[in-house]
C-alpha positions in Angstrom: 0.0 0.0 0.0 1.4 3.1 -0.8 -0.1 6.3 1.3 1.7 8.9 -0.7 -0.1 10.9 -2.9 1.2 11.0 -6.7 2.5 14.0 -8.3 -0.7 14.8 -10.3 -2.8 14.4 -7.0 -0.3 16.5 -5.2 -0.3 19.3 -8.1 -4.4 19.0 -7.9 -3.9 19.6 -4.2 -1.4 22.8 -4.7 -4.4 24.2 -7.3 -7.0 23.8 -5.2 -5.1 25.3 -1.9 -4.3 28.3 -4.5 -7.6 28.7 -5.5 -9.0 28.4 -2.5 -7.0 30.8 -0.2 -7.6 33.4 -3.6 -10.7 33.2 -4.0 -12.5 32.0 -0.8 -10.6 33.6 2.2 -11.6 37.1 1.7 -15.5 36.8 0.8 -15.7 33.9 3.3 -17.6 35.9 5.9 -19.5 38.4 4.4 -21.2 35.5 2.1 -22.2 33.5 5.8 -23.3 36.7 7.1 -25.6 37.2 3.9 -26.5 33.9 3.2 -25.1 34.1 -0.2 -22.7 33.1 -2.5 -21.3 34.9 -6.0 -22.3 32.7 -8.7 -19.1 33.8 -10.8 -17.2 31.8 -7.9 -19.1 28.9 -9.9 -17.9 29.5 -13.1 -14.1 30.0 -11.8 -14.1 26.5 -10.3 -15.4 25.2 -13.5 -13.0 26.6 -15.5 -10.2 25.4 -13.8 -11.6 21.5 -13.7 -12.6 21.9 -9.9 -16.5 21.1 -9.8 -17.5 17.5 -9.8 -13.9 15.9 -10.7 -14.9 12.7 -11.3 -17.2 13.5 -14.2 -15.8 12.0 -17.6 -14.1 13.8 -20.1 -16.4 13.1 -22.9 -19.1 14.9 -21.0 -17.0 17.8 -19.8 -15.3 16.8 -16.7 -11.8 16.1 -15.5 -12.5 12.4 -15.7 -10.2 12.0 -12.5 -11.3 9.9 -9.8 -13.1 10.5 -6.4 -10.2 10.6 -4.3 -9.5 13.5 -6.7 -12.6 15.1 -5.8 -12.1 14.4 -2.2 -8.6 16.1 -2.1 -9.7 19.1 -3.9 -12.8 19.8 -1.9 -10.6 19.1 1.5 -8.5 22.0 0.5 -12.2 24.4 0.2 -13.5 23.1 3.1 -10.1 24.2 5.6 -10.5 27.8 4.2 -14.7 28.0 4.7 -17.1 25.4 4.9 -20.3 27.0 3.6 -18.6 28.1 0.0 -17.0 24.6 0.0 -20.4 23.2 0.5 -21.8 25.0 -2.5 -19.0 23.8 -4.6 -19.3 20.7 -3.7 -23.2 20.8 -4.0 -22.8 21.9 -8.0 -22.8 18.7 -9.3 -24.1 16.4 -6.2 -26.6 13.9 -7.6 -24.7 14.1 -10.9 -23.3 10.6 -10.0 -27.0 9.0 -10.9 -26.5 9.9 -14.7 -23.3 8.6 -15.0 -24.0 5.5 -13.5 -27.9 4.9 -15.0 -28.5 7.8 -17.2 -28.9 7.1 -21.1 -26.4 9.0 -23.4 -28.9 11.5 -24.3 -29.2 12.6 -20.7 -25.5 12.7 -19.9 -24.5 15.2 -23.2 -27.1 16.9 -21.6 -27.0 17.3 -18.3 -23.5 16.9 -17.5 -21.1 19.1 -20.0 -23.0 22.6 -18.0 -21.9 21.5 -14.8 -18.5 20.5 -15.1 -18.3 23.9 -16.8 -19.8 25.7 -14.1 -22.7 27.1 -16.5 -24.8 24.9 -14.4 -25.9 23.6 -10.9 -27.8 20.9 -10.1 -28.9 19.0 -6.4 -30.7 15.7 -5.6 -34.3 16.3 -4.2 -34.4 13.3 -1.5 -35.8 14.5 1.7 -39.5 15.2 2.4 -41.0 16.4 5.8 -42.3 13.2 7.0 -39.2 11.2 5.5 -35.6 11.9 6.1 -33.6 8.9 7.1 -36.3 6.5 6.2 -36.1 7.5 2.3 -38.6 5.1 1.1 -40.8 6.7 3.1 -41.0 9.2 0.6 -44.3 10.1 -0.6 -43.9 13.0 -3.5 -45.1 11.0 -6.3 -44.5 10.8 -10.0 -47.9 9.2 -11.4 -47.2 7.6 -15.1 -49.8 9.3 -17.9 -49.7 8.5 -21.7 -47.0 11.3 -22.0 -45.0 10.5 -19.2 -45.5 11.3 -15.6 -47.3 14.1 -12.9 -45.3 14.6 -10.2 -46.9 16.1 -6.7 -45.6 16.6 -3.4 -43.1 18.0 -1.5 -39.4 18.4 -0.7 -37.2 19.8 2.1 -33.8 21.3 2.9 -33.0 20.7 -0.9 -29.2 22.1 -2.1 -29.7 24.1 -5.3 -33.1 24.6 -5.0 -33.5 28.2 -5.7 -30.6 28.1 -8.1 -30.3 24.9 -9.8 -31.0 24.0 -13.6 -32.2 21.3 -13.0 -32.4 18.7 -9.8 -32.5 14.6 -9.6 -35.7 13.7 -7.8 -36.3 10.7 -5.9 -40.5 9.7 -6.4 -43.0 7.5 -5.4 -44.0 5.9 -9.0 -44.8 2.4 -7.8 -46.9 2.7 -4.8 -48.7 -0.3 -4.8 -45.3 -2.9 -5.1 -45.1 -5.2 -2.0 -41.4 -4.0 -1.8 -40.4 -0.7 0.0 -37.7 -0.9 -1.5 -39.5 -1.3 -5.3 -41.7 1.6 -5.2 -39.4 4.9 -6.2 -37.3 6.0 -9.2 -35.3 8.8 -10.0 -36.5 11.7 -12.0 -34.6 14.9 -13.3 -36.6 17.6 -13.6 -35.8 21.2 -14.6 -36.6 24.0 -12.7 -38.3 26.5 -15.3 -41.1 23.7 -15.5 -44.5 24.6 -14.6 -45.7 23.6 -11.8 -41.9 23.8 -9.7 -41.6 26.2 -6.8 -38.5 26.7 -4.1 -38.2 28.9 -1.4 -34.8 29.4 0.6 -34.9 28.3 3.7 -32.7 31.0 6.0 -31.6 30.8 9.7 -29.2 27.8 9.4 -26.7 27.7 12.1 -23.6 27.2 9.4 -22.9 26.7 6.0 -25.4 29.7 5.4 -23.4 30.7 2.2 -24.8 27.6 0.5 -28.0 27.4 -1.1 -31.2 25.3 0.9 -34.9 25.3 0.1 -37.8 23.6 0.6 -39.2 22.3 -2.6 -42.7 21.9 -4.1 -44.0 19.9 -6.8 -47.8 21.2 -8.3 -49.1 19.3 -11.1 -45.4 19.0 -13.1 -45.0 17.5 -16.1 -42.4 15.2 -16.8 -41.5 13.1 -20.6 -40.7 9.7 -20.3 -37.5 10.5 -21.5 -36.9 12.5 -17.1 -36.7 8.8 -16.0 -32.9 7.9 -14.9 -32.2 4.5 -14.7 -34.6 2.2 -14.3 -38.5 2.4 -13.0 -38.9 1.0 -9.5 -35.1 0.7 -9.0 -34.7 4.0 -7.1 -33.8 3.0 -3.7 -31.1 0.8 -5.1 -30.1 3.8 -7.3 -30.3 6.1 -4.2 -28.2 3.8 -2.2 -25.2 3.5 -4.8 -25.2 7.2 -5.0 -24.8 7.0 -0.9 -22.2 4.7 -1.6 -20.4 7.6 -3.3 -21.4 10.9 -2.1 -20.5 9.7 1.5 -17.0 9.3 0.7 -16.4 12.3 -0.8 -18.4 14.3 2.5 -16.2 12.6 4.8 -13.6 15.1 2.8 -15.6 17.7 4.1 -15.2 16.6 7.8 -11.4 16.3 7.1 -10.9 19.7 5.5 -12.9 21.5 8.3 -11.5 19.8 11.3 -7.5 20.7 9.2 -8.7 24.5 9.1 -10.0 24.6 12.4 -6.5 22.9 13.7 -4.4 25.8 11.2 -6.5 28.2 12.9 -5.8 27.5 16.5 -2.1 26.6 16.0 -1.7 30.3 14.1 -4.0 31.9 17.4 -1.7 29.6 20.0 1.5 30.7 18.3 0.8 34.8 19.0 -1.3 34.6 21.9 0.5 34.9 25.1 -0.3 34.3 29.1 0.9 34.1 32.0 4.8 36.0 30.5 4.3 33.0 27.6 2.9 32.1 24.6 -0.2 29.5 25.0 1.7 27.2 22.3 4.5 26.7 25.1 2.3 25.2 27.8 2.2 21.4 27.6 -1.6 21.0 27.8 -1.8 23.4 24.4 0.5 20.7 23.1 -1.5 17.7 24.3 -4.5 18.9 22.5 -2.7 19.7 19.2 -1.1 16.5 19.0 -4.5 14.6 19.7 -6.1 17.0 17.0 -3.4 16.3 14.3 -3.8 13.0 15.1 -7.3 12.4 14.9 -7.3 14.1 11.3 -4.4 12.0 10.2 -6.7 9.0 11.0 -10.2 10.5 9.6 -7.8 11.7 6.3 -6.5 8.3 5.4 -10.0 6.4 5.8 -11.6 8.7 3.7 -8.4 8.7 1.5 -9.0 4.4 1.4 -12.9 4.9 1.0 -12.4 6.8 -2.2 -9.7 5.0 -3.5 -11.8 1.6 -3.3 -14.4 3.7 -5.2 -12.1 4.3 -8.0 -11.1 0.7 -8.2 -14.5 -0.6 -8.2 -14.7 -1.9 -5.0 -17.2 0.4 -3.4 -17.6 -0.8 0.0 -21.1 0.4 1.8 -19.0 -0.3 5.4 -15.8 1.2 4.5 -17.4 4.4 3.2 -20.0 4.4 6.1 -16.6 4.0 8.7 -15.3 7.3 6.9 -17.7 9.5 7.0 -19.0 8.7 10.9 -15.5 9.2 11.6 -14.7 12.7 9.4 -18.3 13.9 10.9 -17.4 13.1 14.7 -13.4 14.2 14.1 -14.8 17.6 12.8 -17.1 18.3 15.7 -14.9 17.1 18.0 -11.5 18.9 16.9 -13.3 22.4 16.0 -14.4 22.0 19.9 -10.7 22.1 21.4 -9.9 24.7 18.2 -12.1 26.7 20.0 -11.4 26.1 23.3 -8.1 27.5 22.3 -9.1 30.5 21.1 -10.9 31.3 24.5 -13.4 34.0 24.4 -12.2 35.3 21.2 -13.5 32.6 19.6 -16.7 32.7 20.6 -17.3 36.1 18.5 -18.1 35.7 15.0 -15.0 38.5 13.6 -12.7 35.1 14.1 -12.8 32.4 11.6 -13.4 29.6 14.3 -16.7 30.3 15.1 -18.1 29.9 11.6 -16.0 26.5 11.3 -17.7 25.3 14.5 -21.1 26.5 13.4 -20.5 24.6 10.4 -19.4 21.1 12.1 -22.9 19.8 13.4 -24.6 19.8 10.0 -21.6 16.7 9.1 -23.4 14.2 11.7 -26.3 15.0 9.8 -26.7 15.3 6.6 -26.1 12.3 3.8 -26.8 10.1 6.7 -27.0 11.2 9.9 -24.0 8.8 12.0 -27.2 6.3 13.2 -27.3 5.4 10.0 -23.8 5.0 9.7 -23.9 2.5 12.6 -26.5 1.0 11.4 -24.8 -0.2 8.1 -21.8 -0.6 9.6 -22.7 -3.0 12.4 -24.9 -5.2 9.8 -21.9 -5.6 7.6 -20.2 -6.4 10.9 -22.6 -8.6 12.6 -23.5 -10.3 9.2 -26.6 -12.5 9.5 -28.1 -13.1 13.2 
């Protein structure tokens, strides 16, 4: 095993630091404080090959790998988290045309987001059905045309600004199997019958777009269906499979810029005739801080990697991203415990990051769901 990164990766890594500390630092906390983003930051990323990585050349992308991804969206997340997440959110759900979409869909859909012309999200979670996705109960009813789609979504990335969004719908309601009753639709946003309104007042990653979607009547051609009809959950879980690895990136880069921030706070800060770095307890927490996000980096590092290989592994990726989530949360903590009450006003960089951290233990899988898969795959058959 070699845990070195390659010279390409490393040169990947060195753009994405650039880009970020040029073009993220400095807007970083007037965009959380508005709730906004520049959508030129978009089209910069794009440009320079950073938004959704993994897409293939023929349609646009990089066509690197997702350890790629991961390593370029680690280097966003350490500088800010919320314009990280809206990078990252550009192409998420993009996965489901490249791995069920028809060639039609992927010249179309794909090529504007790898560009950053376009963004996209994946419309999964309803009111009444967040963990428990085939609970979901927005349908899409089949018609001689196509399909009517009804119902509602909730805390949707992209949904005020997207093209177009992937939407997970009840089409088979009536199939004995929960897990045989949803496919995956895309559906663009200037169709009638779509409304979005931003949600506002989240407690971090404000600068990234959120809304609660609705669904009134909307007509979708046969030709919206990804994949294959009644197959959505399986579809929905492969997508997991991936878009988990890649978030654990986001744990990793947050917790690494939370550390940079309270080293570079330690370093000046002096007390008692001393700076903080030269007391022994600062050093203790440092070292278990580096530590921990040495050990959260290489599992998300293996977790990708398997991806690229072929070898996606539901535990493995799982194992990475409970781990990223709880290192972020955990290390952003002692980062601010360092900074004292400095870092408990928002003109320091810390607080935003620690703001930011919950939403990890949360989203794409909240970590009961993590153990949950993980312990099956441990436990096997009881």
């Amino acid at each position: 095993m070699d845990f070195e990164l390659n010279k390409k990766q490393k040169d990947i890594q060195k753009a994405a630091r650039e880009f970020a500390q040029g073009e993220l630092k400095d807007i970083a906390r007037d965009c959380d404080l508005n709730e906004t983003f520049p959508p030129e930051l978009i089209r910069k990323a794009g440009e320079l090959g950073f938004l959704g990585a993994f897409i293939p050349e023929q349609y646009g992308g990089a066509g690197l790998g997702f350890l790629e991804h991961a390593i370029i969206l680690e280097e966003f997340w350490k500088v800010d988290p919320g314009l990280g997440q809206q990078l990252c959110s550009t192409t998420f759900g993009s996965e489901e045309f490249i791995l069920f979409g028809t060639e039609e869909q992927k010249q179309k859909y794909l090529p504007p987001l790898a560009s950053g012309e376009a963004m996209m999200g994946f419309a999964i979670t309803e009111p009444d059905a967040g963990s428990d996705t085939s609970s979901a109960s927005t349908s899409a009813q089949e018609t001689e045309h196509g399909y009517i789609m009804n119902g509602s979504k909730t805390m949707i990335g992209n949904g005020t600004v997207g093209r177009y969004l992937v939407v997970f719908a009840l089409s088979d309601p009536d199939n004995e199997s929960r897990a045989q009753r949803h496919s995956i639709f895309v559906v663009e946003t200037d169709t009638p019958g779509y409304e979005a309104t931003r949600l506002h007042g989240k407690m971090g990653l404000r600068a990234s777009d959120t809304a609660s979607i609705f669904f009134s009547g909307l007509k979708l051609p046969k030709e919206a269906l990804i994949g294959t009809r009644g197959k959505g959950f399986y579809q929905l879980m492969q997508f997991f499979d991936r878009s988990r690895a890649y978030v654990a990136a986001h744990g990793v880069g947050l917790a690494q810029g939370a550390m940079d921030l309270a080293i570079k706070h330690v370093k000046g800060r002096v007390q008692f005739g001393r700076k903080i770095a030269s007391f022994q307890a600062t050093q203790f927490k440092i070292a278990e801080m580096a530590t921990r996000i040495e050990l959260a980096r290489t599992l998300t590092h293996k977790a990708c990697s398997l991806l690229d290989k072929g070898k996606s592994d539901s535990k493995v990726t799982s194992m990475a991203k409970m781990n990223a989530a709880r290192t972020a949360v955990e290390v952003v903590d002692e980062a601010l415990q360092l900074h004292g009450g400095y870092g408990y006003f928002n003109d320091q960089d810390v607080e935003r990051f620690y703001r930011a951290a919950k939403v990890l233990e949360l989203y794409e899988g909240a970590k009961e769901i993590e153990k949950i898969i993980i312990g099956r795959h441990v436990l096997g058959r009881y």
